[in-house]
Structure formats: structure tokens, C-alpha cells
TORBATOR-509757 format. One record per residue (C-alpha): residue in one letter; y negated, x, z negated; residue number from 1. Coordinates in Angstrom, 1 decimal. Example, Ala and Ser with C-alpha at 12.3 -4.5 7.8 and 13.67 -1.06 7.14 Angstrom:
BEGIN
code  c2  c1  c3  pos
a  4.5  12.3  -7.8  1
s  1.1  13.7  -7.1  2
***
This chain:
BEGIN
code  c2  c1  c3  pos
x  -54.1  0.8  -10.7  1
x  -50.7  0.2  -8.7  2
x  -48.9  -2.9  -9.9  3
x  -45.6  -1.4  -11.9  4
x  -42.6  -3.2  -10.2  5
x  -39.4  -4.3  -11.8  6
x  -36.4  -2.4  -11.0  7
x  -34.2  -4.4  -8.5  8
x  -31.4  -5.5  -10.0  9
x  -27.8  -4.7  -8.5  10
x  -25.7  -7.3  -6.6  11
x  -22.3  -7.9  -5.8  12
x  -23.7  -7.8  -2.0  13
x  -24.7  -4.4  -2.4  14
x  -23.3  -1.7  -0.5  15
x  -22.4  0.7  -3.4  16
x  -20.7  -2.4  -5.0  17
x  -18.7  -4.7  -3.1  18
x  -16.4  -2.4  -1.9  19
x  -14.9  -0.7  -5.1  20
x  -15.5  -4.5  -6.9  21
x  -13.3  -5.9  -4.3  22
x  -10.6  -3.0  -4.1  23
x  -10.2  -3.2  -8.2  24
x  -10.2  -6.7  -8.1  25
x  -7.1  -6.9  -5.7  26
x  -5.5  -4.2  -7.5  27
x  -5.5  -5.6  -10.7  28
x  -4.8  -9.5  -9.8  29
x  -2.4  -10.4  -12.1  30
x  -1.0  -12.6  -8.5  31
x  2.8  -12.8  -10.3  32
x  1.5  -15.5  -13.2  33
x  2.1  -19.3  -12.2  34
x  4.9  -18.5  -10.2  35
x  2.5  -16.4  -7.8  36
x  0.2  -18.9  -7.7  37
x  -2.4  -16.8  -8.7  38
x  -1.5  -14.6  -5.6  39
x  -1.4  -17.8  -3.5  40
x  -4.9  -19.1  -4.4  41
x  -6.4  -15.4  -4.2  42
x  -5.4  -15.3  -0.6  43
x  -6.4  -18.8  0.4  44
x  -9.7  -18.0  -1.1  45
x  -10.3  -14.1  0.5  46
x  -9.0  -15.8  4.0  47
x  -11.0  -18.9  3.8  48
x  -14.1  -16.3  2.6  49
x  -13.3  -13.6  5.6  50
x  -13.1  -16.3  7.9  51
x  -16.2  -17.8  7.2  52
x  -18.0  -14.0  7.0  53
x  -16.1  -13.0  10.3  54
x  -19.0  -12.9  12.5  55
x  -20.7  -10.2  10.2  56
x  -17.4  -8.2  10.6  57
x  -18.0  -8.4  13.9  58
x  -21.2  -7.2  14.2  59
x  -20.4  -4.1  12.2  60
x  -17.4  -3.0  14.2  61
x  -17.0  -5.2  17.1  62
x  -14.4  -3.0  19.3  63
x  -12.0  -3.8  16.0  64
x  -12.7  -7.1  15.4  65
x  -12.4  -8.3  19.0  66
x  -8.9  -6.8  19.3  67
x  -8.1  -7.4  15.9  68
x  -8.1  -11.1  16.4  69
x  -7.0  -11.0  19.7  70
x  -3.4  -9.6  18.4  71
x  -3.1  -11.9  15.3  72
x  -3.5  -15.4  17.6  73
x  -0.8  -13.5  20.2  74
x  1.7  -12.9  17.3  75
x  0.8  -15.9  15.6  76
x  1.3  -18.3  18.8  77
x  4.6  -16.2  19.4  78
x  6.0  -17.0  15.5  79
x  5.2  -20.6  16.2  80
x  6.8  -21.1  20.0  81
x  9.6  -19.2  18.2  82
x  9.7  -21.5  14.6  83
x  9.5  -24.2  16.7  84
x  12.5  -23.3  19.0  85
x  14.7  -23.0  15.2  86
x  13.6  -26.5  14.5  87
x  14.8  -28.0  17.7  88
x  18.1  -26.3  17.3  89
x  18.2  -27.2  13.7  90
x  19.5  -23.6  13.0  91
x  18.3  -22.9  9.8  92
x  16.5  -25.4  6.8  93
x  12.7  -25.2  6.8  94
x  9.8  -26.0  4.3  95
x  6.2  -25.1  3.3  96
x  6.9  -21.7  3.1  97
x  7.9  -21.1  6.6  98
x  4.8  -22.7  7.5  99
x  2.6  -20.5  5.2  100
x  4.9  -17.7  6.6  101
x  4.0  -18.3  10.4  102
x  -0.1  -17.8  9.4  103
x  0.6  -14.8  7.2  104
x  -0.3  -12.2  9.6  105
x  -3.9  -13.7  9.6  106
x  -4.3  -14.5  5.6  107
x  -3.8  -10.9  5.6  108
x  -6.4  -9.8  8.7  109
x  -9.3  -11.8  7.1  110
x  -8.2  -10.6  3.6  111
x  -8.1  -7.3  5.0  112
x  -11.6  -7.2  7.0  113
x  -13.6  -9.1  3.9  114
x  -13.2  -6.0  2.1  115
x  -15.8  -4.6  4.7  116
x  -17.9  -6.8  4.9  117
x  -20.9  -5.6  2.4  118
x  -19.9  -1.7  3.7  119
x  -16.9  0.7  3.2  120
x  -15.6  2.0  0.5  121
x  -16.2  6.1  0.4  122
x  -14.2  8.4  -1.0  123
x  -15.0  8.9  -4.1  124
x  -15.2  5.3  -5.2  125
x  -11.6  5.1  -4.0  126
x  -10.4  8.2  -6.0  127
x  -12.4  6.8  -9.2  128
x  -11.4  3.4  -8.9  129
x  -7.9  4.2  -8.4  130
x  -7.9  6.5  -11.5  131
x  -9.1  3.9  -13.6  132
x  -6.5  1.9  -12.0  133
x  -3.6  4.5  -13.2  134
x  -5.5  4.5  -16.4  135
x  -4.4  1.4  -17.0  136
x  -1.0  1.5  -16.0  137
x  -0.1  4.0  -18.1  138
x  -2.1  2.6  -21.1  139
x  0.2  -0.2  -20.7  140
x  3.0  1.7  -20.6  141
x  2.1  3.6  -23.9  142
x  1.6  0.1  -25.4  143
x  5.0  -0.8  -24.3  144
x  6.9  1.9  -25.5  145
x  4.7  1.7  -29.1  146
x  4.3  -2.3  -29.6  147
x  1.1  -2.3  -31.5  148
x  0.6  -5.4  -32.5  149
x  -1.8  -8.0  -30.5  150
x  -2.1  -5.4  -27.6  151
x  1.8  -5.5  -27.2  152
x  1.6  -8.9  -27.3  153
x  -1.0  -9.6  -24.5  154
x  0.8  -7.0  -22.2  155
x  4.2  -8.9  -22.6  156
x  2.4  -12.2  -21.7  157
x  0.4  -10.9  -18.8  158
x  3.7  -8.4  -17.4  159
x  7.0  -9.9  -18.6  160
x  8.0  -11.4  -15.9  161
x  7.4  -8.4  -13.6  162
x  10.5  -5.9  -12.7  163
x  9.4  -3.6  -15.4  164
x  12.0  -1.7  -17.6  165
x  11.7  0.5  -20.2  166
x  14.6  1.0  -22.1  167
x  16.0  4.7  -23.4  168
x  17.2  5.8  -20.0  169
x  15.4  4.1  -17.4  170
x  11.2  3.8  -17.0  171
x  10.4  1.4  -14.3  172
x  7.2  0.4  -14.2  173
x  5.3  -1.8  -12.0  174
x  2.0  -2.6  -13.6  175
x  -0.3  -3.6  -12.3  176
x  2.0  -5.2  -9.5  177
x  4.7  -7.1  -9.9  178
x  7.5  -4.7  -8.2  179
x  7.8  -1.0  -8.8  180
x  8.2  -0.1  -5.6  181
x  4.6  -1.5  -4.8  182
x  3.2  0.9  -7.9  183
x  5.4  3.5  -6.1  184
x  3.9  3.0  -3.0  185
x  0.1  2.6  -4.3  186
x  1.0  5.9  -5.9  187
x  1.5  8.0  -3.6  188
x  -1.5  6.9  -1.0  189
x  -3.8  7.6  -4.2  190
x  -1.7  11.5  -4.8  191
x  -3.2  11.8  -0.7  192
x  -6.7  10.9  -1.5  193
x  -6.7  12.7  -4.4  194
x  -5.1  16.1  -2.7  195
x  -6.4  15.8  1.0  196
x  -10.2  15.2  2.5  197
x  -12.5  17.2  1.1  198
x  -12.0  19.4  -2.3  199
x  -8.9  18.2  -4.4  200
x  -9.3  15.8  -7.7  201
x  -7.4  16.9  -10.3  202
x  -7.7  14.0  -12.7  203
x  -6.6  11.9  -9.8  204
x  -3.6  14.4  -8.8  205
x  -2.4  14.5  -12.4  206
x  -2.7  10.5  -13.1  207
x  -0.4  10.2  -9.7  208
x  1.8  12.5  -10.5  209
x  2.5  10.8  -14.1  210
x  2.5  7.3  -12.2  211
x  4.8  8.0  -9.6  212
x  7.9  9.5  -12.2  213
x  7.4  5.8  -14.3  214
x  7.3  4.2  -11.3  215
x  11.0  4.6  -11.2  216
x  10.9  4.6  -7.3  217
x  12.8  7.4  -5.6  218
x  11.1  6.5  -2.3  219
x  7.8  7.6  -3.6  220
x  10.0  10.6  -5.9  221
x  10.7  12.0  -2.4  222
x  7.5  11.4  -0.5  223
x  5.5  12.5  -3.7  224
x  7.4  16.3  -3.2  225
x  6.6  16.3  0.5  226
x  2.9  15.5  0.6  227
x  2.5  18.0  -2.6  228
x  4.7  20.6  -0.4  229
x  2.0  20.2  2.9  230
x  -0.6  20.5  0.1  231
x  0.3  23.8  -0.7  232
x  1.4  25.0  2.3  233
x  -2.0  24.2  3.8  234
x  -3.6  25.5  0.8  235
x  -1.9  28.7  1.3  236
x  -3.0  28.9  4.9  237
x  -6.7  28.7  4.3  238
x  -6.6  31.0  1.4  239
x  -4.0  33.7  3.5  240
x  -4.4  33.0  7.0  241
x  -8.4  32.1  7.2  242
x  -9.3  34.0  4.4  243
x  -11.2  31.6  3.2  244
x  -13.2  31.5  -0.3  245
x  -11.5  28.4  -1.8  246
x  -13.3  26.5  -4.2  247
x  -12.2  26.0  -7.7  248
x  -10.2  23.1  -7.5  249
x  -8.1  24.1  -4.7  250
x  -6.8  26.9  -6.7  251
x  -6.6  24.9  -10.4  252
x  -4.9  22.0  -8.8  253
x  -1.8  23.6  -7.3  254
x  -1.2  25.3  -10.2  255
x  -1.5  22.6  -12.6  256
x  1.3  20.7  -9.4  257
x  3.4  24.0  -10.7  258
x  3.0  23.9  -13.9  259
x  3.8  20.2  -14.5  260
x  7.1  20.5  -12.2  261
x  8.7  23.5  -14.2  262
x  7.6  22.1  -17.4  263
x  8.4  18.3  -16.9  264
x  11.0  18.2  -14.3  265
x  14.1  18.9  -16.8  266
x  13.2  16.4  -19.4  267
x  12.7  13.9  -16.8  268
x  16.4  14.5  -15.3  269
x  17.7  14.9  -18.6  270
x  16.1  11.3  -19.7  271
x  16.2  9.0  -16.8  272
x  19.3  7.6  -15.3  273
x  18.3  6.2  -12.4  274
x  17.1  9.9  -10.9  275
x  20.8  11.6  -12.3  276
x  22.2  8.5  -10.4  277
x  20.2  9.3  -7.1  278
x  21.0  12.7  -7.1  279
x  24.7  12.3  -8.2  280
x  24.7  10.5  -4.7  281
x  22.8  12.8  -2.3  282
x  25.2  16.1  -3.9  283
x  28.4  13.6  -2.7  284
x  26.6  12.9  0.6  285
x  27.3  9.0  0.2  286
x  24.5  6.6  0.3  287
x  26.8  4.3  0.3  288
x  27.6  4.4  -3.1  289
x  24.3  3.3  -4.0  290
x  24.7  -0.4  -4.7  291
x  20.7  -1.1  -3.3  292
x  21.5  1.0  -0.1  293
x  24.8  -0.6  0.5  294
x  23.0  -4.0  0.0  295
x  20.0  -2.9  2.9  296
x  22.1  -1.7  5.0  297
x  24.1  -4.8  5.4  298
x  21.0  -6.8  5.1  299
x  20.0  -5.1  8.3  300
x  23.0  -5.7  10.2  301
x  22.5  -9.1  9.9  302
x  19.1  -9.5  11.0  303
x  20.1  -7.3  13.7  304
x  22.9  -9.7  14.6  305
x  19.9  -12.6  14.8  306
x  17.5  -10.1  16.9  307
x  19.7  -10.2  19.7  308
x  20.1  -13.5  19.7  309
x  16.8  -14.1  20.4  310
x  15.6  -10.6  20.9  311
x  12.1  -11.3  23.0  312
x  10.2  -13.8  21.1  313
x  12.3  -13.9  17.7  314
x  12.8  -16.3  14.9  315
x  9.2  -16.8  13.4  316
x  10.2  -17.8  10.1  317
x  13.0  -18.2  8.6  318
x  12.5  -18.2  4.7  319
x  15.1  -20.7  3.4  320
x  17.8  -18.1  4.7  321
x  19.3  -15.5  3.4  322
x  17.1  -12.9  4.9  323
x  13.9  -14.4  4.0  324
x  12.7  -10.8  2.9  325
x  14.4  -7.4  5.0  326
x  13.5  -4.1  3.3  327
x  12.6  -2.6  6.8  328
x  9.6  -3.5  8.3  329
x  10.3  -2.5  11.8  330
x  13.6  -4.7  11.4  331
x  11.1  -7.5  10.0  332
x  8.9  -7.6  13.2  333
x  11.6  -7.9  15.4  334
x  13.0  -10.7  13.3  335
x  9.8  -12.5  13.1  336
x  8.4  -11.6  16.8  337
x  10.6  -10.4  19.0  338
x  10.0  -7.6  21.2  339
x  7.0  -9.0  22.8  340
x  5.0  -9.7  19.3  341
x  6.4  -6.4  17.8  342
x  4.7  -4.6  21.0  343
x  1.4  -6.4  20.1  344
x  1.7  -5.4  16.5  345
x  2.7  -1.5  17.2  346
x  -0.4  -1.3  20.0  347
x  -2.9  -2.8  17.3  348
x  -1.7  0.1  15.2  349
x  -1.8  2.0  18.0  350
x  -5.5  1.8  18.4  351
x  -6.6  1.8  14.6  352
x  -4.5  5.2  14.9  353
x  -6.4  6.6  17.7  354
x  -9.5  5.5  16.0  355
x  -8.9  6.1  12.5  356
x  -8.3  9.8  13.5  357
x  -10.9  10.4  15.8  358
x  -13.8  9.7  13.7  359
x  -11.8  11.6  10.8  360
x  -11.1  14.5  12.9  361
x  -15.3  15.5  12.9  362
x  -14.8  16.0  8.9  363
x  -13.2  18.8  6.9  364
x  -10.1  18.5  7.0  365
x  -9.7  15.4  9.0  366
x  -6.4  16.3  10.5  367
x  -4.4  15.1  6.9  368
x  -4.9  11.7  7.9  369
x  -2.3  12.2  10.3  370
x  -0.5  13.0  7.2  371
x  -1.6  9.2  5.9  372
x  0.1  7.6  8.8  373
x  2.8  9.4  8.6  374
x  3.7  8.4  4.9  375
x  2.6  5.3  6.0  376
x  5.3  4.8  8.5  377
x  8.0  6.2  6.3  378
x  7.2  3.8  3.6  379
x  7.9  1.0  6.3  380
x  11.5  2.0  7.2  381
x  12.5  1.2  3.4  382
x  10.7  -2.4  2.9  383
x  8.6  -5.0  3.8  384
x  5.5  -3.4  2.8  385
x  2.9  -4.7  5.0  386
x  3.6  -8.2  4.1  387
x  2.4  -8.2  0.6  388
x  -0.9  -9.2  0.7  389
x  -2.6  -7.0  -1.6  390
x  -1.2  -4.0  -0.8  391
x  -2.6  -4.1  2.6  392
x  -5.4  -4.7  1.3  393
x  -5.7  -1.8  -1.0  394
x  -3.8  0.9  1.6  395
x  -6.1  -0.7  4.1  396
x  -9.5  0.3  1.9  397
x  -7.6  3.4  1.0  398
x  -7.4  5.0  4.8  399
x  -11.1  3.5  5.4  400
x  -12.2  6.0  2.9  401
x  -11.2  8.8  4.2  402
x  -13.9  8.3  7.3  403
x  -17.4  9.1  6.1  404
x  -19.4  7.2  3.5  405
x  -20.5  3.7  5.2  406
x  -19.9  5.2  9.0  407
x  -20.1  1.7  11.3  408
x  -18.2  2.9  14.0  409
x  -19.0  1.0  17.2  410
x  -16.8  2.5  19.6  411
***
């Protein structure tokens, strides 16, 4: 008689583990506490970890890896010839965190590539982790707004010190992150995955939607109506134009999009100030009256004023000024790099582009990542998005998962 045999029990190395452990653990880092020293420590630890597991990184997609390192020492060797140039001319102060600053680009390439190092996340552990993720938010929120007693309590110690406000007029929230802008921005890549690639989600669609109008960010208020707007244009092309038998979903979820604007969008700009403000400015046709706008812009037109000073190679770091953070990435790279490092930065995206597209392009619907990038890059324009550790983390996992489950692409 055949020996019975124990079921094997699942590890955290697993394939159908790792990833989605990894991608909610990131997400839900409470990296704020300690004066971000949770955040700190997290990232020493994931570089320290994806440095040591590099060479199986490697081995799974070695065309990536290869350039990928190739293009953080260039850009790294260019911030320090470049921080070392401020410190001979004494230009601005300098500390530890210009030092931690120069090495960021890698903390967040091995951070990055250790969430592939057990397999890729697939779709639909993205869209399910990322719901649970919302869940959460706005459980929060409702606990917030209600203060039960013990749970209010354990919120306020965990989120207080984040930027999020809920008064009678203004919802911003940023749980699980410390800025709403980031929630914003986490939003709206999980509204893509839940609308494009394969048949639509409508939990996922509808815990978006909700997340994005707390989020209190009108940068993801106006992205949010675009990407739902090429959702139902190409919805309305395969149905119409291809005459094709859409499946369930696809013709529940753009109704329920419908029936959530008509019925929530007046009660929303009847309650929230911050949205009457924003529109109050685009019907006047000046940004400028927009006291966050006004205070970009000019933050732009000083770093501009210090790109040209040193418009090839850059500043590297310079933290202890007053533009230790610019809400433009593009205006950050030239900052930091230069021309020269910002060319190596825009051809390493260059490639994932060409690649990340490609190997979508043999799946239904694969165009819409184009649609990804293109968010992406519009995101960029109003902050410094890329430089927060765990949201390249996450938006990294994000677009992996909309390339076939565990595909090792070689090429």
C-alpha cells in the first residue's frame, strides 16, 4: 500500500506567495512612525536583501538586470562627481542625508527587483491585494469619521502624524501612506488594473473610485475621469465597432462608473471645499490663484535657475536647501544629474517601455499598457513620485502584472 504523504506546507519562497506578501507588506509599512525610521530601516533591509539575492534576479531576466545596474552605477557616479563638486565650492550645507540621497537610486533598484525574486506577481493577486488594501483605507476612514472607542484610538496612534484631514468640508486621506497624493497616485494605477487587461473587476473599480474622491487629490480627480473616459470609449468600440459579445462585466462595470457619477458627483461638490476651490480656479482660467500651484511654479524656477548653472552633470544632492524636494520629476533629474544622468535615466525607461509592451502586446488587450505609461508620465510632471521608495515599489509590481502570470522574459 502507497505510503500517504503529508501535504507540503506553503512558504514565503513560494511562487504564489512572495510576491503578493511582499507587495502588501510595502503597501501597508507604517514607514512615517519614528520619524520615518521605520521607512529608513525597511529600505536598508529590502536593499541589503536584493543585493545579496541579485544574482538570482539575474538569472531570471538577465537582459534587465545587466542594464538595470549598468544605469544606476552611471547615475550614481554622476550624483557623486557632481556632490563632490558642491562640496569643494562650499555652495550649499551638507549632511547624512545628502549622502543617503546620492545612493537612493540604488536603495530603490534592489528594493525594486527583490520583489521578483521568488516570481511575479499576476494579475489577479495584484487586483485582490490591492482591494484589500482599499479595504482598509476606507475602514479607517469610517473609523475616523465615527471614533469608536479603542479602534479610533489605534488609528490616531498609527496615522496622526500623516497629512490626513477630515473635517466637515475637506476629506484628505492618505492611509495607508503618509501623503495623499501618494494614496492618490496608488489609486488610480489600481482603477487601471482593475478596468484594463483582461475582463474588468468591479469590486476593484468601485473601491478606486471611492478611494480616489477621499484621497482629496485633484491630480488623481482628473486622471481618474480620463482613464474611466478611454474605458468606455474602448468599451464602446468592441461592443459597436467589432461587434463583439462582451462579457458581463464589461457591460455591469460602466454602468455602475455611470451610475456612481450622476448619483455621487453633486454631493461631493456640494461637501468638499477643496474640489469647489479647484474648479472656482479652472472657470477663472488662473492657476495662479492656487496657493500650491503658485508655490510649484516658483519652486521650479528656481531649480531651473541652478540647472543651468551646472546643466550637464548637475548638483547631486542638495537636501539642506531649500529645494531639497521639487514636485516635478523631470525638473528633479536634471537637478540631481544633469543632462547626461537624466539621458541614462529616460533610456532605462526607454527599454522597460519597449519591453514592457512588447511582451504585453501578445495578450488581450495589451495595448492599455501604453495607457499605464502614459498616466505614469503625467503623474511625474506634478511631483517627485519616483523617489518615494515604496511607491516604486508597488507601481513597479503593479505594471509587472499586467504581463502574463510568472512569464521570465529573457529577451
Amino acid at each position: 500500500m502507497k505510503k500517504a504523504t503529508r501535504p507540503r506546507m506553503m512558504s514565503i519562497r513560494d511562487e504564489s506567495v512572495w510576491p503578493t506578501f511582499y507587495f502588501t507588506l510595502v503597501a501597508m509599512m507604517p514607514g512615517h512612525l519614528l520619524d520615518w525610521g521605520v521607512e529608513w530601516s525597511f529600505a536598508a533591509t529590502t536593499t541589503v536583501a536584493g543585493l545579496l539575492l541579485y544574482p538570482r534576479f539575474h538569472r531570471i531576466y538577465p537582459r534587465i538586470s545587466t542594464y538595470g545596474l549598468l544605469a544606476i552605477l552611471l547615475v550614481t557616479l554622476i550624483s557623486v562627481f557632481s556632490y563632490i563638486a558642491t562640496l569643494v565650492f562650499g555652495r550649499f550645507e551638507t549632511g547624512l542625508r545628502d549622502l543617503v540621497d546620492l545612493f537612493k537610486p540604488g536603495i530603490i533598484y534592489f528594493s525594486c527587483t527583490l520583489g521578483f525574486i521568488f516570481g511575479t506577481i499576476t494579475l489577479q493577486q495584484a487586483r485582490n491585494a490591492t482591494a484589500y488594501i482599499l479595504i482598509i483605507t476606507l475602514i479607517c476612514t469610517i473609523v475616523i469619521v465615527i471614533q469608536p472607542p479603542v479602534l479610533f484610538e489605534l488609528v490616531q496612534i498609527i496615522y496622526s502624524s500623516t497629512k490626513t484631514n477630515i473635517s466637515d468640508f475637506n476629506f484628505r486621506v492618505s492611509i495607508p501612506f503618509e501623503n495623499p497624493n501618494f494614496l492618490g497616485l496608488f489609486s488610480i494605477f489600481s482603477l487601471c488594473i482593475a478596468l484594463f487587461i483582461q475582463k474588468p473587476d468591479l469590486r476593484l473599480t468601485i473601491l478606486s473610485i471611492l478611494v480616489i474622491a477621499l484621497s482629496g487629490s485633484r491630480t488623481a480627480w482628473i486622471t481618474s475621469i480620463g482613464v474611466i473616459l478611454v474605458f468606455l470609449i474602448f468599451a464602446g468600440r468592441d461592443l459597436f465597432l467589432r461587434q463583439i459579445t462582451p462579457s458581463l462585466s464589461a457591460i455591469i462595470v460602466p454602468i455602475v462608473i455611470i451610475l456612481l457619477g450622476v448619483y455621487f458627483m453633486p454631493i461631493f461638490l456640494e461637501e468638499n471645499q477643496r474640489i469647489i476651490d479647484f474648479i472656482d480656479v479652472l472657470m477663472n482660467l488662473d492657476l495662479s490663484q492656487d496657493a500650491s500651484y503658485a508655490e510649484r511654479i516658483e519652486m521650479r524656477a528656481n531649480a531651473l535657475s541652478l540647472i543651468m548653472e551646472r546643466i550637464f552633470f548637475g548638483w547631486g544632492s542638495i537636501k539642506y536647501s531649500n529645494l531639497d524636494v521639487v514636485d516635478n520629476e523631470y525638473v528633479s533629474l536634471l537637478l540631481r544629474f544633469g543632462i547626461f544622468g537624466s539621458l541614462i535615466v529616460l533610456l532605462a525607461l526607454g527599454f522597460l517601455f519597449a519591453t514592457h509592451v512588447s511582451h504585453s502586446m501578445t495578450r488581450t488587450k495589451g495595448h492599455h499598457v501604453v495607457l499605464f505609461w502614459i498616466v505614469a508620465l503625467a503623474w511625474m510632471w506634478v511631483g517627485s513620485f519616483a523617489e518615494n521608495i515604496r511607491l516604486s515599489i508597488l507601481l513597479t509590481m503593479l505594471f509587472a502584472s499586467t504581463i502574463s502570470s510568472y512569464e521570465k522574459y529573457h529577451s
